[in-house]
Gaussian input, Z-matrix of N, CA and C with variables (Angstrom, degrees):
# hf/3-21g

backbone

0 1
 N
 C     1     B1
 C     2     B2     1     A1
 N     3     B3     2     A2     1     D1
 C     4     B4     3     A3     2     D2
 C     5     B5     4     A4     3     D3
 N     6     B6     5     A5     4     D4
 C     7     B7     6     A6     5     D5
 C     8     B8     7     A7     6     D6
 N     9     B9     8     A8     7     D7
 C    10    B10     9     A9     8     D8
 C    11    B11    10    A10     9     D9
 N    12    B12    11    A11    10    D10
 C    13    B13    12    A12    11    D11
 C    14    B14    13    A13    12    D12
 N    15    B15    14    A14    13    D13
 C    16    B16    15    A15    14    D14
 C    17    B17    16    A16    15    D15
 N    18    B18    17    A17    16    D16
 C    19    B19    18    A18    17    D17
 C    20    B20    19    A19    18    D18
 N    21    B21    20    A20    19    D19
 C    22    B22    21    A21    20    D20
 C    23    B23    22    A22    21    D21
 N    24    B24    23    A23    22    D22
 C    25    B25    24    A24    23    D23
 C    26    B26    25    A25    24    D24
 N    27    B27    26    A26    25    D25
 C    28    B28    27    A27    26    D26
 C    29    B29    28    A28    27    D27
 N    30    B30    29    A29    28    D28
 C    31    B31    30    A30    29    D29
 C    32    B32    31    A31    30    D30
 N    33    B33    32    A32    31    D31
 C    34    B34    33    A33    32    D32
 C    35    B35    34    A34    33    D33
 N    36    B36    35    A35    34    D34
 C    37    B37    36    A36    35    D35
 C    38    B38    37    A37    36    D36
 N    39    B39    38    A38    37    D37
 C    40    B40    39    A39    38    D38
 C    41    B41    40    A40    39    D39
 N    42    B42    41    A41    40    D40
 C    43    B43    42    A42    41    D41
 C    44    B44    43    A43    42    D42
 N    45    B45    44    A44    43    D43
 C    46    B46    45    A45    44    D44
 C    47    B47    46    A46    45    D45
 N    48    B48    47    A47    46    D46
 C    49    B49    48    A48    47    D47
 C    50    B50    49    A49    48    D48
 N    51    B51    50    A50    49    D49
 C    52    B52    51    A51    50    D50
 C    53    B53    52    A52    51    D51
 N    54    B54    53    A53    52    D52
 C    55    B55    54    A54    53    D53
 C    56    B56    55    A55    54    D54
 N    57    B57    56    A56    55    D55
 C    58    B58    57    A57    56    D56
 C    59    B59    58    A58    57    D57
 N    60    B60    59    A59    58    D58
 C    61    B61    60    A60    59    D59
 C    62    B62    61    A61    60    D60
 N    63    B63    62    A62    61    D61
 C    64    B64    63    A63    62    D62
 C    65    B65    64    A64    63    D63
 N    66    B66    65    A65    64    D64
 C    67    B67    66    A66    65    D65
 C    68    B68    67    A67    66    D66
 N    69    B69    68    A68    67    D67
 C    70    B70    69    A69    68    D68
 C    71    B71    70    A70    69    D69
 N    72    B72    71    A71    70    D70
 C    73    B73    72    A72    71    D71
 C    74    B74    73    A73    72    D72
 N    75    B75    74    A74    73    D73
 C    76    B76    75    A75    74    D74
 C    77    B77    76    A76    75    D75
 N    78    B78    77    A77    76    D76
 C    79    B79    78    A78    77    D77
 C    80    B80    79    A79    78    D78
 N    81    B81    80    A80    79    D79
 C    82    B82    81    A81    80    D80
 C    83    B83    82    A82    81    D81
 N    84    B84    83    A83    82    D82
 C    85    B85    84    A84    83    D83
 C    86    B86    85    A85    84    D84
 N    87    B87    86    A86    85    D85
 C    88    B88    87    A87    86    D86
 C    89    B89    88    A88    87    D87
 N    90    B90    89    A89    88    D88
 C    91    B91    90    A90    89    D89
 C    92    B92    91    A91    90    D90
 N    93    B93    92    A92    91    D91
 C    94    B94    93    A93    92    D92
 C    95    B95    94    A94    93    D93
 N    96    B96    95    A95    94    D94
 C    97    B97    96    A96    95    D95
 C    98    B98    97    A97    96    D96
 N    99    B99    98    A98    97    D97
 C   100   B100    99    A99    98    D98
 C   101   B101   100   A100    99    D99
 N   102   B102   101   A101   100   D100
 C   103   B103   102   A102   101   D101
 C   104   B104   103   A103   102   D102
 N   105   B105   104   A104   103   D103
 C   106   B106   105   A105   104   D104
 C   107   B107   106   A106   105   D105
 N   108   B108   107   A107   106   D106
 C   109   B109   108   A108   107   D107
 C   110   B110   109   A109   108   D108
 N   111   B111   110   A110   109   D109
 C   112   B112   111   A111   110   D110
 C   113   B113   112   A112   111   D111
 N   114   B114   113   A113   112   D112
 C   115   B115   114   A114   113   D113
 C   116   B116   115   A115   114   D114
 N   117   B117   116   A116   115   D115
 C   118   B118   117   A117   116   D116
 C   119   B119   118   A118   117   D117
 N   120   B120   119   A119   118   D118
 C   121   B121   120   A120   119   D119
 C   122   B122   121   A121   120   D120
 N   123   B123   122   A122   121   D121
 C   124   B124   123   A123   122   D122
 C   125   B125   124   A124   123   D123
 N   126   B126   125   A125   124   D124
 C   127   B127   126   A126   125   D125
 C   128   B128   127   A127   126   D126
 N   129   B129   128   A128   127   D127
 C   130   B130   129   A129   128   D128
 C   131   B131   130   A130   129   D129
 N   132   B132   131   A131   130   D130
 C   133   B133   132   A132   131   D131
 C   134   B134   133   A133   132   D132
 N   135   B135   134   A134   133   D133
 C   136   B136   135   A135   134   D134
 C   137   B137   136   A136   135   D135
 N   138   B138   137   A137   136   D136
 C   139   B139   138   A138   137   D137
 C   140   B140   139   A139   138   D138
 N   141   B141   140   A140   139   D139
 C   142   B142   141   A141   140   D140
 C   143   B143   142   A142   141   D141
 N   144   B144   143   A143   142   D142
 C   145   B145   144   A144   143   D143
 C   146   B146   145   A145   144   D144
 N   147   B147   146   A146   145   D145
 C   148   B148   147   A147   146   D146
 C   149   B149   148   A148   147   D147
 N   150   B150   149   A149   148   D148
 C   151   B151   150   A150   149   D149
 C   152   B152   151   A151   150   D150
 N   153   B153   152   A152   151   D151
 C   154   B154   153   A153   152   D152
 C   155   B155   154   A154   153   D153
 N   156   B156   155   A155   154   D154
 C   157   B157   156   A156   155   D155
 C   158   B158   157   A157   156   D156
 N   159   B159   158   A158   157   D157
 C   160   B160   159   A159   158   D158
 C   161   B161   160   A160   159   D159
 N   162   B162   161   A161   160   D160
 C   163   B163   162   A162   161   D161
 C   164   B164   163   A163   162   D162
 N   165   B165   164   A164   163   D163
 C   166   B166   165   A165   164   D164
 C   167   B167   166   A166   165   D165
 N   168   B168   167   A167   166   D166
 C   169   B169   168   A168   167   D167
 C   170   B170   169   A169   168   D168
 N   171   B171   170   A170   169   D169
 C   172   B172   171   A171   170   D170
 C   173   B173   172   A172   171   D171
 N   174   B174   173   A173   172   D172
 C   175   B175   174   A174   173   D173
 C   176   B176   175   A175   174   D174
 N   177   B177   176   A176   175   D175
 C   178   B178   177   A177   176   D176
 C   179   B179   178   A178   177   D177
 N   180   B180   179   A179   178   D178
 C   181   B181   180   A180   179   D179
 C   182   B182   181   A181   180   D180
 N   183   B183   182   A182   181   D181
 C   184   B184   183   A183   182   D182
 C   185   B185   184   A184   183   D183
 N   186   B186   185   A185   184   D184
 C   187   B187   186   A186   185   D185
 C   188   B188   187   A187   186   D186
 N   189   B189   188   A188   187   D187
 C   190   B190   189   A189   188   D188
 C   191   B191   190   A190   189   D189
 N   192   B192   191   A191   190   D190
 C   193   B193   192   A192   191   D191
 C   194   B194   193   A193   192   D192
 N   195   B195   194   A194   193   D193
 C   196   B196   195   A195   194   D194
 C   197   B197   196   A196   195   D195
 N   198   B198   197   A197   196   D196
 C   199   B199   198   A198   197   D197
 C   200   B200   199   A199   198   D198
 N   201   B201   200   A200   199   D199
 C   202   B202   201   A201   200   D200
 C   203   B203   202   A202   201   D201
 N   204   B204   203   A203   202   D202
 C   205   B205   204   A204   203   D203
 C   206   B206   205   A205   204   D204
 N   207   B207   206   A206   205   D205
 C   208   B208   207   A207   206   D206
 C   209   B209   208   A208   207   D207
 N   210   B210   209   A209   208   D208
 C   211   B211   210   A210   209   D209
 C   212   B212   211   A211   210   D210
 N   213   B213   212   A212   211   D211
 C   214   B214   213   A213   212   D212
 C   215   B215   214   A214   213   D213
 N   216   B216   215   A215   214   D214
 C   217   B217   216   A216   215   D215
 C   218   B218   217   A217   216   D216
 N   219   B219   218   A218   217   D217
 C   220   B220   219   A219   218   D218
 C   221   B221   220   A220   219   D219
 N   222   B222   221   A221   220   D220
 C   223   B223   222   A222   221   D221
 C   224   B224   223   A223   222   D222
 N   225   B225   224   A224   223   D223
 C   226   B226   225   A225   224   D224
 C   227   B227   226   A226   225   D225
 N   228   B228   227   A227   226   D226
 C   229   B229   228   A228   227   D227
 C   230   B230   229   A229   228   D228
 N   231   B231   230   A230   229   D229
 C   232   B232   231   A231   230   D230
 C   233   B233   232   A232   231   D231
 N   234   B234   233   A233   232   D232
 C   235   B235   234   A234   233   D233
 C   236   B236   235   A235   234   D234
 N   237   B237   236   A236   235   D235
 C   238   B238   237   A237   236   D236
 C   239   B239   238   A238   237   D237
 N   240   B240   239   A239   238   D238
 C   241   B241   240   A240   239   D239
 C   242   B242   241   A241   240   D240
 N   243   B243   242   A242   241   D241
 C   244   B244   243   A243   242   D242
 C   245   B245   244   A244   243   D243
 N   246   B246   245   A245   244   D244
 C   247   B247   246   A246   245   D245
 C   248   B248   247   A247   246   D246
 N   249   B249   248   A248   247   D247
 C   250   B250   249   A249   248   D248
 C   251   B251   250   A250   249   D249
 N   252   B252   251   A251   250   D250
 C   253   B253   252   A252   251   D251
 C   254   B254   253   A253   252   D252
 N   255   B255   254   A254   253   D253
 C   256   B256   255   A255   254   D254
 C   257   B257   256   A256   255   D255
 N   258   B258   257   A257   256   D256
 C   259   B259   258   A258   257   D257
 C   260   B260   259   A259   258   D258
 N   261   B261   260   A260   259   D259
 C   262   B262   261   A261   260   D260
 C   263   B263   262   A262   261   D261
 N   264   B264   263   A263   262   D262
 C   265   B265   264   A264   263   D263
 C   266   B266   265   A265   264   D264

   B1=1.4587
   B2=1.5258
   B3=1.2789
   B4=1.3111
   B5=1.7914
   B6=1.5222
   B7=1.6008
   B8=1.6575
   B9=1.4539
   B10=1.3348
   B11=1.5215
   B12=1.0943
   B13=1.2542
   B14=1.8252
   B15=1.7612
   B16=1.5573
   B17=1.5950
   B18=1.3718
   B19=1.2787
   B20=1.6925
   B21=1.6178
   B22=1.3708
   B23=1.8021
   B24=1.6029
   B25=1.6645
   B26=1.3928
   B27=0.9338
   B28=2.1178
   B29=1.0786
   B30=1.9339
   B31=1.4119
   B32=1.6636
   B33=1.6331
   B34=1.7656
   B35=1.7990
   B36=1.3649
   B37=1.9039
   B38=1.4009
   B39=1.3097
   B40=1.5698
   B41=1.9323
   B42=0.9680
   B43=1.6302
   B44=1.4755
   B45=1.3571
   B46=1.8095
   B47=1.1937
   B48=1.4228
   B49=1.1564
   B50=1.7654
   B51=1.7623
   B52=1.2270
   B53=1.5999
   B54=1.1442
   B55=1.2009
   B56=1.5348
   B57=1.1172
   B58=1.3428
   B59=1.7508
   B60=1.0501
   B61=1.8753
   B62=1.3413
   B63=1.3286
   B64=2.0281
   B65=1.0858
   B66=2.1804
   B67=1.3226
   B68=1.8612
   B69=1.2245
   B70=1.4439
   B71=1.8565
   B72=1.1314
   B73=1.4032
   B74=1.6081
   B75=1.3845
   B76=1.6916
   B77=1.8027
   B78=1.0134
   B79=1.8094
   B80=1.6291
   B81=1.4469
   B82=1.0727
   B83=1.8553
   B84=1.3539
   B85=1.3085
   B86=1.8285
   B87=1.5419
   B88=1.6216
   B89=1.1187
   B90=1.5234
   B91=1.7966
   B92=1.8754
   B93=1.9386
   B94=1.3275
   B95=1.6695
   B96=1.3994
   B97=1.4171
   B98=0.9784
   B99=1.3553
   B100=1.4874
   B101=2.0870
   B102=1.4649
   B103=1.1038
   B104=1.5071
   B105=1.1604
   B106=1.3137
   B107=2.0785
   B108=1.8736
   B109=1.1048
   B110=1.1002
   B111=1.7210
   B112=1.5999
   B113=2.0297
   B114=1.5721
   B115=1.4911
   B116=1.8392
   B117=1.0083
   B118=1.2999
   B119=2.0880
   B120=1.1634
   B121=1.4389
   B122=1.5798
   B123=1.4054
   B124=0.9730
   B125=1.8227
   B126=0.7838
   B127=1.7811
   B128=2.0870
   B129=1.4721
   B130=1.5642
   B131=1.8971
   B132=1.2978
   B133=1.6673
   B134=1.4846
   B135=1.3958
   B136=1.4101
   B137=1.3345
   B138=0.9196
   B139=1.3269
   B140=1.8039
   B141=1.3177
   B142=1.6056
   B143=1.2616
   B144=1.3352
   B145=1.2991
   B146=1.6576
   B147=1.7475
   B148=1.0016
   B149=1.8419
   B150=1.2501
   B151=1.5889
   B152=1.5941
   B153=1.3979
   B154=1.4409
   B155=1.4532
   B156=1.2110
   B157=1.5271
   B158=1.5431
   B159=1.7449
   B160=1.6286
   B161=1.1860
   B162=1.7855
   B163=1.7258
   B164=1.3996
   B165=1.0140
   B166=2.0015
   B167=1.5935
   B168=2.0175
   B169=1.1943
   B170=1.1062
   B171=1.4234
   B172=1.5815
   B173=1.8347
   B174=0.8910
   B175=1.8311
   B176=1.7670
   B177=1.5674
   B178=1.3563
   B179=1.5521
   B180=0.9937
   B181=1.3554
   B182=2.0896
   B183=0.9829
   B184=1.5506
   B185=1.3808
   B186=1.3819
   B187=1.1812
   B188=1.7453
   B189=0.6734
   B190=1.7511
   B191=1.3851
   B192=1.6521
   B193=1.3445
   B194=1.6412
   B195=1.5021
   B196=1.3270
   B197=1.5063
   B198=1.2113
   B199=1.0067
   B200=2.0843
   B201=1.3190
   B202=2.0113
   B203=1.2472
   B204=1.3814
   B205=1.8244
   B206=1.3503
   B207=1.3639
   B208=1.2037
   B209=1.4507
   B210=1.5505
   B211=1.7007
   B212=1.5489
   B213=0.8818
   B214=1.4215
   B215=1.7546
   B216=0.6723
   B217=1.9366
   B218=1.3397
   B219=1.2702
   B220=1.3046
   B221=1.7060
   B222=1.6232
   B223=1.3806
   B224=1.8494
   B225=1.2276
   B226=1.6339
   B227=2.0481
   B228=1.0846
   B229=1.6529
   B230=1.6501
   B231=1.6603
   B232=1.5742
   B233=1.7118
   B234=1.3638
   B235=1.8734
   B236=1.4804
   B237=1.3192
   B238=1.3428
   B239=1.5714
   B240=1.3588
   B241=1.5381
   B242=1.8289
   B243=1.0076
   B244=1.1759
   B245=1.7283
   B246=1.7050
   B247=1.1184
   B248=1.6718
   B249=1.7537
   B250=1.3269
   B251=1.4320
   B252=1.4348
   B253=1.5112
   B254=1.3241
   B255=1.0765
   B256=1.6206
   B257=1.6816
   B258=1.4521
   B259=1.8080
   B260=1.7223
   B261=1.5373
   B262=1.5174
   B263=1.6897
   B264=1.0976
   B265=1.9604
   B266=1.7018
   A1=107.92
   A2=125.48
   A3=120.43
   A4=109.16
   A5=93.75
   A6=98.73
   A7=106.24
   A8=121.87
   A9=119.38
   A10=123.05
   A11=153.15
   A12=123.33
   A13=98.08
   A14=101.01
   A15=113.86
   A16=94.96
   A17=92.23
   A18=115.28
   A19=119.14
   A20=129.46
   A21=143.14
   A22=121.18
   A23=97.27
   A24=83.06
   A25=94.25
   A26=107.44
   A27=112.94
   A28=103.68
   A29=105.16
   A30=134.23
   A31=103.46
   A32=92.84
   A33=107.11
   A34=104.40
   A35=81.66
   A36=90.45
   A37=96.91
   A38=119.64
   A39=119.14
   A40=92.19
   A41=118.46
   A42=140.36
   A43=117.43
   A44=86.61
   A45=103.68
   A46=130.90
   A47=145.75
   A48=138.65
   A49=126.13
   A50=112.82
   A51=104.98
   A52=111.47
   A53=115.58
   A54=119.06
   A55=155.66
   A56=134.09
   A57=136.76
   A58=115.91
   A59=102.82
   A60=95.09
   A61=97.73
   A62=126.57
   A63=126.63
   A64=93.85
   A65=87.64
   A66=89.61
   A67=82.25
   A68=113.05
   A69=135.57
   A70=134.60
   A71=140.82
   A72=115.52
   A73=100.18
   A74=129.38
   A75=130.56
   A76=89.47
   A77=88.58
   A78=123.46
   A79=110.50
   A80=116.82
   A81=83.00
   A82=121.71
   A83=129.67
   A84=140.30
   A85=113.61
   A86=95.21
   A87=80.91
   A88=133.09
   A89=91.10
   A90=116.21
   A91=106.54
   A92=119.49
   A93=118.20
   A94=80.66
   A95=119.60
   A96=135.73
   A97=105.52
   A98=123.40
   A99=148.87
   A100=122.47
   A101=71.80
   A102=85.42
   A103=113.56
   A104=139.13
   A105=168.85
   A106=91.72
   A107=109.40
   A108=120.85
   A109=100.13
   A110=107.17
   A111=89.54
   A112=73.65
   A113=104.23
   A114=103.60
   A115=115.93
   A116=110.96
   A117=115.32
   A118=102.57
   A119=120.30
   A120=126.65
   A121=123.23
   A122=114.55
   A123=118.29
   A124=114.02
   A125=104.83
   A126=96.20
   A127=116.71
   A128=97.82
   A129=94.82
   A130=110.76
   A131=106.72
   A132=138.23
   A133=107.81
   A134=121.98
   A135=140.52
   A136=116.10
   A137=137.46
   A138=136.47
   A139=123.01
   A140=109.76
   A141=113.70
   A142=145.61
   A143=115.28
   A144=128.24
   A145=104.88
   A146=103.79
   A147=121.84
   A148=126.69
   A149=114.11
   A150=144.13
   A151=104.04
   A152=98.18
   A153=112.57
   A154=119.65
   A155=117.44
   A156=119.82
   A157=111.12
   A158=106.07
   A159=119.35
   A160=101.80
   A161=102.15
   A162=122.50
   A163=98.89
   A164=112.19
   A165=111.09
   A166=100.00
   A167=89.85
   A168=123.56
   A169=107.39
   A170=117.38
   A171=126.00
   A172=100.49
   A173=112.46
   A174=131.78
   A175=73.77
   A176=105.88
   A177=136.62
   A178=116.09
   A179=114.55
   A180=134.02
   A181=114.15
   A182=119.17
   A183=136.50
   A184=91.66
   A185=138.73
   A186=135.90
   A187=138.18
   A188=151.98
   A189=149.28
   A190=95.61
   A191=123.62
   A192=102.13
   A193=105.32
   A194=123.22
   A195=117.80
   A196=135.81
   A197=110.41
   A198=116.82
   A199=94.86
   A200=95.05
   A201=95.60
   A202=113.17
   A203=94.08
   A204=109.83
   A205=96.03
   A206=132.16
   A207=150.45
   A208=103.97
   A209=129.97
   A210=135.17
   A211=81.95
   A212=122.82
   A213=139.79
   A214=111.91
   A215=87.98
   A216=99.24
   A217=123.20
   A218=113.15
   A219=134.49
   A220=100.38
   A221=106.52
   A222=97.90
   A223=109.83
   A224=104.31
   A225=102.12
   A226=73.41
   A227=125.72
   A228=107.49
   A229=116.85
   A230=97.08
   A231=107.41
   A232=95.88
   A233=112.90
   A234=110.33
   A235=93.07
   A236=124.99
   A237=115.15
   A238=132.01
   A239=96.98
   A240=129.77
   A241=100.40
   A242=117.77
   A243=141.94
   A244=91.52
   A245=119.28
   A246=146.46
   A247=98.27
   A248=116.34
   A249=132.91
   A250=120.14
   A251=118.30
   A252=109.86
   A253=150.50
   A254=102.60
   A255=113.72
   A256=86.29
   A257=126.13
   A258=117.46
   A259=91.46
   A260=112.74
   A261=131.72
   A262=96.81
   A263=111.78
   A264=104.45
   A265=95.19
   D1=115.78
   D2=-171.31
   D3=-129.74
   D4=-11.50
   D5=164.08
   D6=-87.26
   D7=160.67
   D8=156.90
   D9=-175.77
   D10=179.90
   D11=-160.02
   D12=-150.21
   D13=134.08
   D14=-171.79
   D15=-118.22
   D16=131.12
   D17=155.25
   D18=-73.12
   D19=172.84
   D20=111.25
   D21=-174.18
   D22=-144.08
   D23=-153.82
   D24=-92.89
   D25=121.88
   D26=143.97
   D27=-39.40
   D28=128.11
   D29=155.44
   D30=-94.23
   D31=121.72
   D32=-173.41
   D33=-162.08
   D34=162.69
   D35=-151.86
   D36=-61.77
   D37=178.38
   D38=-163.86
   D39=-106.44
   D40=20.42
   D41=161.29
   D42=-70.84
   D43=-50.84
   D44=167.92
   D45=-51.91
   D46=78.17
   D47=164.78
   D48=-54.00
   D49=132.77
   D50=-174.54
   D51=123.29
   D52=177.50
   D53=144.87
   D54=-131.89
   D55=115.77
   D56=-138.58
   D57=-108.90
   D58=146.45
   D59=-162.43
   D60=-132.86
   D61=162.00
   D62=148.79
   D63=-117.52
   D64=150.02
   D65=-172.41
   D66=-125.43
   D67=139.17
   D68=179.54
   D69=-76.94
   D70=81.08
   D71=-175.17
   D72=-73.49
   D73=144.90
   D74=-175.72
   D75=-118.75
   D76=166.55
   D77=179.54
   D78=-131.67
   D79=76.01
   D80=-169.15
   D81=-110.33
   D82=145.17
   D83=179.80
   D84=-27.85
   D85=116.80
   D86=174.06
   D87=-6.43
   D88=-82.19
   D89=-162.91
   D90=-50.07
   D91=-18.07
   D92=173.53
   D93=-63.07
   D94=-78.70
   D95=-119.49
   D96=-65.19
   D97=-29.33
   D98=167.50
   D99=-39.82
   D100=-39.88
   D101=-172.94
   D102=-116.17
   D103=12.29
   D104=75.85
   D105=141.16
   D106=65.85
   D107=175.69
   D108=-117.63
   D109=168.61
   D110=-160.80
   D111=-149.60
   D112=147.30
   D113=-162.08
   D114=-68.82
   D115=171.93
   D116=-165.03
   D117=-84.80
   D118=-37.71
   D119=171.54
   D120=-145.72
   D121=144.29
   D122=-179.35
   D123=-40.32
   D124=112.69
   D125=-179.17
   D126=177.37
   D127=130.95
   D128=-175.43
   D129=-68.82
   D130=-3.77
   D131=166.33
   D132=-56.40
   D133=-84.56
   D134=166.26
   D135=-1.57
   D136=117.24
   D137=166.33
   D138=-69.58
   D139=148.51
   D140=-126.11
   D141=27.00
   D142=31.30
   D143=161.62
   D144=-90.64
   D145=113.19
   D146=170.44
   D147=-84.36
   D148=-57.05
   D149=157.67
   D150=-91.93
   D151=147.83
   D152=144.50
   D153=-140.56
   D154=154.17
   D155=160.32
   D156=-156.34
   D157=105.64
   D158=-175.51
   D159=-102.44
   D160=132.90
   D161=169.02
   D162=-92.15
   D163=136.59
   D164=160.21
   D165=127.60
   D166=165.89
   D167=30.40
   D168=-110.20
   D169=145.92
   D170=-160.18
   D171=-119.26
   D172=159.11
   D173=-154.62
   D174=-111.98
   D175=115.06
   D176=147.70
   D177=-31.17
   D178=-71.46
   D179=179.85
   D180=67.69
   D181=-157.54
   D182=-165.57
   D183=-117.79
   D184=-69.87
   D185=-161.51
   D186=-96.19
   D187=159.51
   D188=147.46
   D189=-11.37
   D190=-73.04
   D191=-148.24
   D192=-94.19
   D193=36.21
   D194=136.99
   D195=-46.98
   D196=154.60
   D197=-151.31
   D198=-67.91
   D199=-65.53
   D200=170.08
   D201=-18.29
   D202=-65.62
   D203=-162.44
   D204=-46.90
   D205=-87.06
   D206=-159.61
   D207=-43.82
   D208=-34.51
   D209=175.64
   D210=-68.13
   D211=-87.95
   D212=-152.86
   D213=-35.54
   D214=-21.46
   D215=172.51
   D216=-107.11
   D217=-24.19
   D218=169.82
   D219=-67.50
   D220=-49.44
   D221=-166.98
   D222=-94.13
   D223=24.31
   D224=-163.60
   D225=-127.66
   D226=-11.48
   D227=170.35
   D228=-98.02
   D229=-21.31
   D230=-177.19
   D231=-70.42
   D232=-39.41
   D233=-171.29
   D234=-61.74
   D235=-60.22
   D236=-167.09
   D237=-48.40
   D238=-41.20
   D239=164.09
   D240=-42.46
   D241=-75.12
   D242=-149.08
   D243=-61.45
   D244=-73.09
   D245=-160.53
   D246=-49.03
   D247=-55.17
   D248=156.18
   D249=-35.82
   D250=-55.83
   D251=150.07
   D252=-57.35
   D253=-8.28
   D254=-163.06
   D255=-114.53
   D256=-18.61
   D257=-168.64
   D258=-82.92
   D259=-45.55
   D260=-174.71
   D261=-46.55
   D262=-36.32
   D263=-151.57
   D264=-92.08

């Protein structure tokens, strides 16, 4: 599994009511995946972070069709997708 997907908190003005999160698809470097570590922060910086692609910051919300929720599943079917392709090839 070398795709996988990190959450955390949105930095946003204290104007902002609510709470707001990013949600992350990662790429991550063999030698992480290999070894089944997973990076310390969202960042193309981070070590074994190969890819990135960050949603947010996205509004938490109460329900499913919040805005999080709805990234967050989106990006936990794209890893699977992906991971499934890459076992196939």
């Amino acid at each position: 599994m070398t795709w996988i997907v990190m959450t955390s908190s949105a930095k946003m003005p204290s104007s902002c009511r609510g709470n707001y999160r990013n949600v992350a698809l990662v790429k991550l470097t063999p030698e992480y995946a290999a070894a089944g570590l997973v990076p310390k922060m969202i960042s193309t910086r981070a070590k074994g972070v190969e890819k990135l692609s960050v949603r947010g910051p996205l509004n938490v919300g109460k329900t499913a069709r919040a805005a999080y929720q709805s990234q967050l599943a989106w990006a936990e079917a794209e890893a699977d997708r992906l991971n499934r392709e890459q076992e196939a090839a």
